[in-house]
C-alpha positions as CSV (number, residue, x, y, z in Angstrom):
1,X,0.0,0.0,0.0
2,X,1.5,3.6,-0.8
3,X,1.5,6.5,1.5
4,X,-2.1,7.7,0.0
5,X,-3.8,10.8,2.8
6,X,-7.9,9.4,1.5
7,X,-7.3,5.6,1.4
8,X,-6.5,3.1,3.6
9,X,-6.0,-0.7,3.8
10,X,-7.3,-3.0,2.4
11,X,-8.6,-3.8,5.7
12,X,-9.4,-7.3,7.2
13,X,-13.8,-6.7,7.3
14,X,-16.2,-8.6,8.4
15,X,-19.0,-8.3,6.1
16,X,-16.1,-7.3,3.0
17,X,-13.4,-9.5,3.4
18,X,-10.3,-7.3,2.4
19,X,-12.1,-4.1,1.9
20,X,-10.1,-1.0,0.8
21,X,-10.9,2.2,2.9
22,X,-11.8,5.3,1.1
23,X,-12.1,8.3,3.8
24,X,-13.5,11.5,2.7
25,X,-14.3,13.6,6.0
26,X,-11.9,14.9,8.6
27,X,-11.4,12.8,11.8
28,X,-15.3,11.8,13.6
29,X,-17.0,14.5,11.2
30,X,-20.6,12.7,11.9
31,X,-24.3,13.2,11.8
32,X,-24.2,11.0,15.0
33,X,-22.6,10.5,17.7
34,X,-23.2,6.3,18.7
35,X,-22.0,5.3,21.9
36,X,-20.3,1.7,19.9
37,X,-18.7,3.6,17.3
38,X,-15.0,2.0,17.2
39,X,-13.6,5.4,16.3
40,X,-14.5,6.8,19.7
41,X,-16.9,10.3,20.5
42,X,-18.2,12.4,17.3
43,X,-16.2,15.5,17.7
44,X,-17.8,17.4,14.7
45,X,-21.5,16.8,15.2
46,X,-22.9,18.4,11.6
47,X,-25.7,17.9,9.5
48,X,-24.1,20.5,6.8
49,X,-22.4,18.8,3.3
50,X,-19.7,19.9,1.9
51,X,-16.8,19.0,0.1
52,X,-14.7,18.3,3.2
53,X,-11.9,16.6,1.5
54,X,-10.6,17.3,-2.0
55,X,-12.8,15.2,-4.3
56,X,-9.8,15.6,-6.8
57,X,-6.9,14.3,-4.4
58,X,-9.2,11.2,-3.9
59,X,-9.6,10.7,-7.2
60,X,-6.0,10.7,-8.2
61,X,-5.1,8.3,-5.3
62,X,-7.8,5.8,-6.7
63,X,-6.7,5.9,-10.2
64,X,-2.8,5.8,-8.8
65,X,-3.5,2.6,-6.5
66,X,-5.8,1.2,-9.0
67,X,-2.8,0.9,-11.4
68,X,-0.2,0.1,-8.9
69,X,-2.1,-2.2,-6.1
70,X,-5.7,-3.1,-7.7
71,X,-6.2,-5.9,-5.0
72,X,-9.4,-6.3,-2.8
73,X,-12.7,-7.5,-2.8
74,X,-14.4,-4.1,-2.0
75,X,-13.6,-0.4,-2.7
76,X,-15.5,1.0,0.7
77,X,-16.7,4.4,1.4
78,X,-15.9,4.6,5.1
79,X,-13.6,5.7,7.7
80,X,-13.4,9.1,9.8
81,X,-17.4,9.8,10.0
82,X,-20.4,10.0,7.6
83,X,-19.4,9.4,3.9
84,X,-22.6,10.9,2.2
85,X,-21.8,14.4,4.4
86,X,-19.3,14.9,1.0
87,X,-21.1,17.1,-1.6
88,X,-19.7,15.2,-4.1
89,X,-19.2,11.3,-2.5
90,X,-21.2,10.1,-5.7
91,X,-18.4,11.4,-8.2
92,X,-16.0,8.9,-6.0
93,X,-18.6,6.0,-6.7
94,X,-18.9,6.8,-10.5
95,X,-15.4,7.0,-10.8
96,X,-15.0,3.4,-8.7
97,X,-17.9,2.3,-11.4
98,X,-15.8,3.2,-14.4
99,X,-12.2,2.7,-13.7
100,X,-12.6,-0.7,-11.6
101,X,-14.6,-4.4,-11.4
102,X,-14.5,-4.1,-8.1
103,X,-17.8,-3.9,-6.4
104,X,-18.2,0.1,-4.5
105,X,-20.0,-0.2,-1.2
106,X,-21.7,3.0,0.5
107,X,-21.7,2.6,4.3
108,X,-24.0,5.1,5.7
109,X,-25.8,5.9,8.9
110,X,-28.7,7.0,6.4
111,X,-29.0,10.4,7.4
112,X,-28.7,12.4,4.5
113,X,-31.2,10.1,2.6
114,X,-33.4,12.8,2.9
115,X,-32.1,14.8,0.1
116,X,-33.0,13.8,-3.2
117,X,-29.1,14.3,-4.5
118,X,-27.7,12.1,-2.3
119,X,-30.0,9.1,-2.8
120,X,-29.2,9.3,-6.5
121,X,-25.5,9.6,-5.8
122,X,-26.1,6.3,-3.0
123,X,-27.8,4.7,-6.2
124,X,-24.5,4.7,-8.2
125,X,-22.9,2.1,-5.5
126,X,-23.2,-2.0,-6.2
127,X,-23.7,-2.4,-2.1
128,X,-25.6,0.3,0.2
129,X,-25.5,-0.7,3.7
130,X,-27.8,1.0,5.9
131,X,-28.2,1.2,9.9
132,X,-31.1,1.0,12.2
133,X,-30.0,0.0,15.8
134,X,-33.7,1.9,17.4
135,X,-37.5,2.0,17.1
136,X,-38.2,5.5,18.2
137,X,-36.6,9.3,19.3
138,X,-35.8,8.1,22.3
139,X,-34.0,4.7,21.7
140,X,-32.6,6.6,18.8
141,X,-31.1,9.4,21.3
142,X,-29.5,7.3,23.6
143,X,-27.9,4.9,21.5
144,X,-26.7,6.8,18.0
145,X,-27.2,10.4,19.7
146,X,-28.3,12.1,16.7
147,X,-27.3,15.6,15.9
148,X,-30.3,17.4,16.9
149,X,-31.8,18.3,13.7
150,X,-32.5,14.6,12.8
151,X,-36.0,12.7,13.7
152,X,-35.8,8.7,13.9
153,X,-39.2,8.9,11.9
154,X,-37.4,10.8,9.0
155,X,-34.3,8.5,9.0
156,X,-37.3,5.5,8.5
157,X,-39.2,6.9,5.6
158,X,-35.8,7.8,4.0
159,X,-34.5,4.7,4.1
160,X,-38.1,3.3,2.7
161,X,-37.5,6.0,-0.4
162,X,-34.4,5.0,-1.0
163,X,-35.1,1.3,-1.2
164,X,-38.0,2.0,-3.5
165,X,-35.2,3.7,-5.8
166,X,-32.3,1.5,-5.6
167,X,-31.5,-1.0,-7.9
168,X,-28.3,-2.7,-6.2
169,X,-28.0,-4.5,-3.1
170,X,-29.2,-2.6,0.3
171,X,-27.8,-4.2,2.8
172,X,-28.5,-3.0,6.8
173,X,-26.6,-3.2,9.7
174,X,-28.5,-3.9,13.4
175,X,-26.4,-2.8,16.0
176,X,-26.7,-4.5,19.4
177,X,-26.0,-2.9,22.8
178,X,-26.6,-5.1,25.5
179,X,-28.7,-3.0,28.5
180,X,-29.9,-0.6,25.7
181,X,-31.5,-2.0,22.6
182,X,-31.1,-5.9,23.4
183,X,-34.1,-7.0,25.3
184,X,-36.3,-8.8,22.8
185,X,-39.3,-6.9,22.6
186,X,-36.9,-4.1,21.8
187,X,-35.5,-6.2,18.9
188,X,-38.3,-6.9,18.0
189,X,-39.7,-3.3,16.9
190,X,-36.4,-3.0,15.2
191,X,-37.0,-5.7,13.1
192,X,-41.0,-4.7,12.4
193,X,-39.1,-1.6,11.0
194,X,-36.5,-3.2,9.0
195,X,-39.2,-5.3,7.6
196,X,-40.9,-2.6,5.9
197,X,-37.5,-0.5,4.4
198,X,-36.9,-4.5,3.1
199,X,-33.4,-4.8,2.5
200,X,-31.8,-7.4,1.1
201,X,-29.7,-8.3,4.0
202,X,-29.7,-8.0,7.5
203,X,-26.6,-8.5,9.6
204,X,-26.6,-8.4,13.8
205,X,-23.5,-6.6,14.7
206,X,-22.3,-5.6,19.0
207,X,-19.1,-3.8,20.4
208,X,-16.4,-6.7,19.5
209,X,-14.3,-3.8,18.7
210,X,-13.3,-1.0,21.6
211,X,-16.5,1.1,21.8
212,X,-17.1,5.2,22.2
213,X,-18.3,4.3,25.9
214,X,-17.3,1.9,28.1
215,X,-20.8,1.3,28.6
216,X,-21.6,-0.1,25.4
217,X,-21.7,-3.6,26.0
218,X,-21.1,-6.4,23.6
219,X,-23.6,-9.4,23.4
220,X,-22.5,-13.2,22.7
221,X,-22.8,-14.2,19.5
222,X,-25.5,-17.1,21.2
223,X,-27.6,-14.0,22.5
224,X,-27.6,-12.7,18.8
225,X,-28.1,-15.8,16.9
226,X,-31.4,-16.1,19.2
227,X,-32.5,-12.8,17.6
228,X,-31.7,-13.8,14.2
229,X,-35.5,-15.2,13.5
230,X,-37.2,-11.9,14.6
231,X,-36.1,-10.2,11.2
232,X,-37.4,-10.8,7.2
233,X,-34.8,-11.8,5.8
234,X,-33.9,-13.8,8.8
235,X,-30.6,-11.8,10.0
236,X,-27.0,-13.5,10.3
237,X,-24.5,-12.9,13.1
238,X,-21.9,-10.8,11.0
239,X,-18.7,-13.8,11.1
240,X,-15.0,-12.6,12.2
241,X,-13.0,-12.1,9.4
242,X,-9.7,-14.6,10.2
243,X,-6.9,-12.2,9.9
244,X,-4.5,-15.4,8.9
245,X,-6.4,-15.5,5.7
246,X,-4.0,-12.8,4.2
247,X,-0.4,-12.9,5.1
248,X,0.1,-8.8,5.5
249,X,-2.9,-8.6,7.5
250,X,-1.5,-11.1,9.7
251,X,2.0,-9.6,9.9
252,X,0.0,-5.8,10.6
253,X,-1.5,-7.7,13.8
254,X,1.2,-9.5,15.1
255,X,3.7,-6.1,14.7
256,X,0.7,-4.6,16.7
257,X,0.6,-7.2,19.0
258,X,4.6,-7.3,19.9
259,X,3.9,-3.2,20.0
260,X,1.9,-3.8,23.0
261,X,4.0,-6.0,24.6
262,X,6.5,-3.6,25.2
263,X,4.0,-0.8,26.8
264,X,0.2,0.1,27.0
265,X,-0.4,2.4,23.8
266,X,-3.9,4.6,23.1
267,X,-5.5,3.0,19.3
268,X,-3.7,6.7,18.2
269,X,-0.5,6.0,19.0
270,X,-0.6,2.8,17.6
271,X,-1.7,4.3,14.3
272,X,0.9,7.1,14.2
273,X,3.8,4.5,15.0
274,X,2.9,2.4,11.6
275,X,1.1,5.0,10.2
276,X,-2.8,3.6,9.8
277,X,-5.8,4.9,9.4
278,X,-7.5,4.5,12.9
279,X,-9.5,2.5,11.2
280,X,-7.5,-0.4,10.1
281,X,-6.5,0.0,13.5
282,X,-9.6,-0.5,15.2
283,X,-9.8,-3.5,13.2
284,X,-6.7,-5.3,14.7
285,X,-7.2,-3.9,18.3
286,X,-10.6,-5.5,18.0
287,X,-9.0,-9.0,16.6
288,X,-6.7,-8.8,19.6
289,X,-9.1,-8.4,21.6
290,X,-11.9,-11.1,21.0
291,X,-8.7,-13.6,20.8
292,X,-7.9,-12.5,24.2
293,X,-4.2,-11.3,23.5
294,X,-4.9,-7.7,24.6
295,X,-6.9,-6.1,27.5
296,X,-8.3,-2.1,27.7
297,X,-6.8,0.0,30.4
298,X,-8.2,3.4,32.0
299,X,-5.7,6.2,32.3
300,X,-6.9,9.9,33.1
301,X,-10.6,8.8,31.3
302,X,-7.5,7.9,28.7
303,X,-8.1,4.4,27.3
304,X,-4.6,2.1,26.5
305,X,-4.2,-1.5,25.0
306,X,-2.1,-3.7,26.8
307,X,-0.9,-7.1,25.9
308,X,-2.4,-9.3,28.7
309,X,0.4,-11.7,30.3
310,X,-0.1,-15.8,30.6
311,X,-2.1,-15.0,34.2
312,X,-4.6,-12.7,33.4
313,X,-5.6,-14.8,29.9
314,X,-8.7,-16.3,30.7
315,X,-10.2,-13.1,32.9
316,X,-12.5,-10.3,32.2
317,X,-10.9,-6.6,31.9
318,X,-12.3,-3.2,31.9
């Protein structure tokens, strides 16, 4: 991978396999603010679009790793916030159309789906994934804590008028917080909603990767799967991606890994040592984490990663 400022990876994903990052906002520039977001609090709450990054810059970076790299299984609109704030994120998904065969996914919190321009410049990706973690205002305040121009109501009729538009695969993301959105009746108006935006997959996701707020606990994949049923599609139980399917990506975790051996280090620190998006890096620390290599430690209301010793494998850490 060259030393691109817009892309990153490709990334080990779960629902992508190696999935090559494409970041056009500044660092947490968000419509939301979800207490599981992996890249910590939202420090630019906004519902304004603009053209945050240059659209240009991206575009040459594409077209330079396109014909120097050209390896993954997804091109991925993601990274530091809310891709569809970008005036112009649909110029980025044309050009992905036209220069590659790789498939261009939209990952999006939905928000801006109320404006007409940016459902037609969603339409131009092959994959659309959607999220719906609440059933009303008030579910949808605690957990995504919307910016406070938004109404949950909207974001559903939206996401309905988009589906109704699309032609390509909309997939949607149901995010699981144990104590918050996880009792069943609770799931269950989630999925009554998802039913009628009708996407074409539905994948259960939780915090297997360090959260905004310590609070946001993760379910076990058993309390998921007995969710699964609730939803039409039935939902699946998004899989861990096994980092030792690609050599790099195994060598990225295990440089992480001996990193932390040495000293507890914040997920920033980590990603300005090898120079990563704090994305990718998210990605490992979570990997490290649900293979119990690594433990989360509280400094100052600071969070560090430490590698956990032969004793403490085995025990719980917060």
């Amino acid at each position: 991978m060259g030393n691109y400022k817009y892309l990153f990876g490709p990334v080990p994903s779960r629902r992508f396999g190696r999935s090559l990052g494409v970041d056009l906002n500044p660092y947490k520039t968000c419509s939301l603010d979800c207490v599981f977001c992996q890249l910590g609090r939202t420090t630019e709450k906004t519902v304004i679009r603009k053209e945050y990054v240059p659209t240009d810059a991206v575009l040459f970076e594409l077209e330079e790793w396109l014909k120097n790299d050209g390896m993954a299984d997804y091109i991925t609109l993601s990274g530091s916030g809310e891709p569809t704030l970008h005036s112009r994120f649909g110029e980025v998904l044309q050009f992905i159309r036209k220069n590659s065969k790789i498939p261009a996914v939209l990952l999006t919190n939905g928000t801006m789906l109320n404006l007409p321009e940016a459902r037609e410049a969603a339409s131009l990706a092959n994959i659309v994934k959607v999220s719906l973690s609440a059933w009303d205002q008030a579910s949808y305040g605690w957990v995504n804590r919307p910016h406070k121009q938004l109404r949950f109501d909207q974001l559903v009729e939206d996401q309905k008028a988009f589906r109704s538009q699309f032609k390509g695969e909309l997939w949607m993301e149901v995010f699981l917080v144990g104590g918050m959105n996880s009792m069943q009746d609770d799931v269950r108006k989630i999925a009554t909603l998802a039913k009628q935006i009708d996407p074409d997959r539905i994948q259960l996701n939780t915090s297997v990767r360090p959260p905004a707020e310590d609070f946001a606990a993760a379910l076990s994949k058993e309390h998921m799967e007995a969710f699964t049923h609730l939803f039409h599609p039935t939902a699946e139980v998004i899989a861990e991606f096994r980092a030792k399917d690609a050599e790099h990506m195994q060598a990225n975790q295990e440089t992480i890994f001996s990193m932390l051996q040495r000293r507890p280090c914040t997920a920033d620190q980590v990603a300005d040592v090898f120079d990563m998006h704090l994305n990718e890096v998210s990605k490992y620390l979570g990997i490290l984490m649900r293979s119990d290599q690594i433990h989360v430690e509280h400094k100052n209301s600071t969070v560090y990663y430490a590698a956990k010793n032969k004793k403490e494998k085995g025990y719980a850490h917060v």
